[in-house]
C-alpha positions as CSV (number, residue, x, y, z in Angstrom):
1,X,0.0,0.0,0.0
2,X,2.5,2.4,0.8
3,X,4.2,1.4,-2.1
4,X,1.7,2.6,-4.7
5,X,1.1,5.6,-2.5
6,X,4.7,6.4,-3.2
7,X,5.0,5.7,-6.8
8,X,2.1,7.6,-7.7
9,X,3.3,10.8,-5.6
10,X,6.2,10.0,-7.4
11,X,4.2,10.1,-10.5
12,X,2.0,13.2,-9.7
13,X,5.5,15.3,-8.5
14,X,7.3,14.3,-12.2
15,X,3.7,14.7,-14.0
16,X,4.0,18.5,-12.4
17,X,7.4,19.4,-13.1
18,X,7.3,18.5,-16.5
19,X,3.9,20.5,-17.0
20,X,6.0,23.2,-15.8
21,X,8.6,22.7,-17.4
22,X,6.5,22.9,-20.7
23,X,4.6,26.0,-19.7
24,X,7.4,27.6,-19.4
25,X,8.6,27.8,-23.4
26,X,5.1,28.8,-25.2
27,X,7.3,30.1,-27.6
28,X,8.4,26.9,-29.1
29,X,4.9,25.7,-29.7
30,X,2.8,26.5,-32.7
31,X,-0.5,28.5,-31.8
32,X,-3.7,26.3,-31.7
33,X,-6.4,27.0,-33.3
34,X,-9.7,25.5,-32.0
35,X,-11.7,23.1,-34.2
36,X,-13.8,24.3,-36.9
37,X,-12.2,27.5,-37.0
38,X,-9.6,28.9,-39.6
39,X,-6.9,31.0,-38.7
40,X,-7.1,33.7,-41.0
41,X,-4.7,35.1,-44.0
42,X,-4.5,38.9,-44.7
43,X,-4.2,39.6,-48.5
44,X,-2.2,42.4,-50.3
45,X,-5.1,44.7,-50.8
46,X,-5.0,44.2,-46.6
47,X,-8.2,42.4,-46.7
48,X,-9.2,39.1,-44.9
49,X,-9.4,36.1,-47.9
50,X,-11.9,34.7,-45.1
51,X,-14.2,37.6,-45.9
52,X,-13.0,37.8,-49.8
53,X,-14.3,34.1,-50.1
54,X,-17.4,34.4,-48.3
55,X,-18.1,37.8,-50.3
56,X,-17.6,35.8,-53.6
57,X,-19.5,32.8,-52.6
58,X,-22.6,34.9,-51.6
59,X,-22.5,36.4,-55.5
60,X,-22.3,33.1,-57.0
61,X,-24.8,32.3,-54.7
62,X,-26.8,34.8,-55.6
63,X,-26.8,34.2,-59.0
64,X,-27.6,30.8,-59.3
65,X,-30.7,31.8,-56.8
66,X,-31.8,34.0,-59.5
67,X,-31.5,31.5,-62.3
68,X,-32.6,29.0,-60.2
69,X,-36.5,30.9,-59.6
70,X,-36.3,31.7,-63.3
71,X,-35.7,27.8,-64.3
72,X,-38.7,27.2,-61.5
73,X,-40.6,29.6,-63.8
74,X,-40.0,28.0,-67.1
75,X,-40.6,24.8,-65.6
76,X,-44.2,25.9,-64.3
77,X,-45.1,27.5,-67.6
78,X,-43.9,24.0,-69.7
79,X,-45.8,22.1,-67.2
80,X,-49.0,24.1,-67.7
81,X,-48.5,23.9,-71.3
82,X,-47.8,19.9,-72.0
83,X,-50.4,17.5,-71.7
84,X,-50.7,15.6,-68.3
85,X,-49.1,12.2,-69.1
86,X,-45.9,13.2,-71.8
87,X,-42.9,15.4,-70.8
88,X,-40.9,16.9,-73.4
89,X,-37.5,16.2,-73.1
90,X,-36.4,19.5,-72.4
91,X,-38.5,19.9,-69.3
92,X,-37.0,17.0,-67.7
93,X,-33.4,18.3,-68.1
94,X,-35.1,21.8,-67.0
95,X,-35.8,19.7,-63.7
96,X,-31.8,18.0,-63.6
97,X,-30.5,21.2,-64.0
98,X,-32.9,23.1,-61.2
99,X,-31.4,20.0,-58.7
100,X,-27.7,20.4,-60.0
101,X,-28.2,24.3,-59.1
102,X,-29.9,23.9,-55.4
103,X,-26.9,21.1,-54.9
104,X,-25.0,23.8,-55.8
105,X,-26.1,26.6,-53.7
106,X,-26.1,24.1,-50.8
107,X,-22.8,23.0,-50.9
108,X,-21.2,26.1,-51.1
109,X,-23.6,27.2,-47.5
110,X,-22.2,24.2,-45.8
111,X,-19.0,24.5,-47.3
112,X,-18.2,21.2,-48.4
C-alpha cells in the first residue's frame, strides 16, 4: 500500500514538473487554433481572404438563386402547357439542371 502511494506521488511530483517545465517555453509551440475555425490570412489589398471568399460565394450564390427561380418559372409555364401524361425532353433536363443548381447553392452554405 504504501508502495503505490509512493510511486504515484512520485508520478504526480514528475507529471507537475514537466507540466511546468512545458509551460514555461510557449514560444516553441505552434499557436492552436480550436476546431472548426480557420486562422485567418491577410491579403495584399489588406483584406481578410476569409471575408473575400465568403463575399464571392454569396455572389455566386446569388446568382444561381436567380437562375434557379427563373428555371422554376420556365418549368411551371412547360408544365402548364404539356399535356398531363408526356414530358418533353427538355423539361426533364429543365428539372436535372434546377437539382444540380440547389446542390450547388447548398454546398457552397455548408461548405463542403
Amino acid at each position: 500500500m504504501k508502495s503505490t502511494l509512493r510511486r504515484g506521488a512520485v508520478t504526480l511530483c514528475m507529471a507537475l514538473f514537466f507540466g511546468a517545465a512545458l509551460a514555461q517555453e510557449p514560444g516553441d509551440l505552434p499557436p492552436v487554433t480550436p476546431p472548426g475555425q480557420h486562422s485567418d490570412v491577410i491579403l495584399p489589398s489588406g483584406k481578410s481572404q476569409r471575408d473575400e471568399i465568403l463575399k464571392a460565394e454569396h455572389e455566386e450564390n446569388v446568382k444561381d438563386a436567380t437562375r434557379l427561380a427563373d428555371l422554376a418559372a420556365e418549368l411551371k409555364e412547360a408544365l402548364d402547357r404539356e399535356d398531363r401524361f408526356v414530358f418533353s425532353l427538355t423539361t426533364v433536363k429543365k428539372t436535372e439542371e434546377i437539382e444540380k443548381l440547389a446542390k450547388k447553392i447548398r454546398s457552397r452554405m455548408r461548405h463542403d
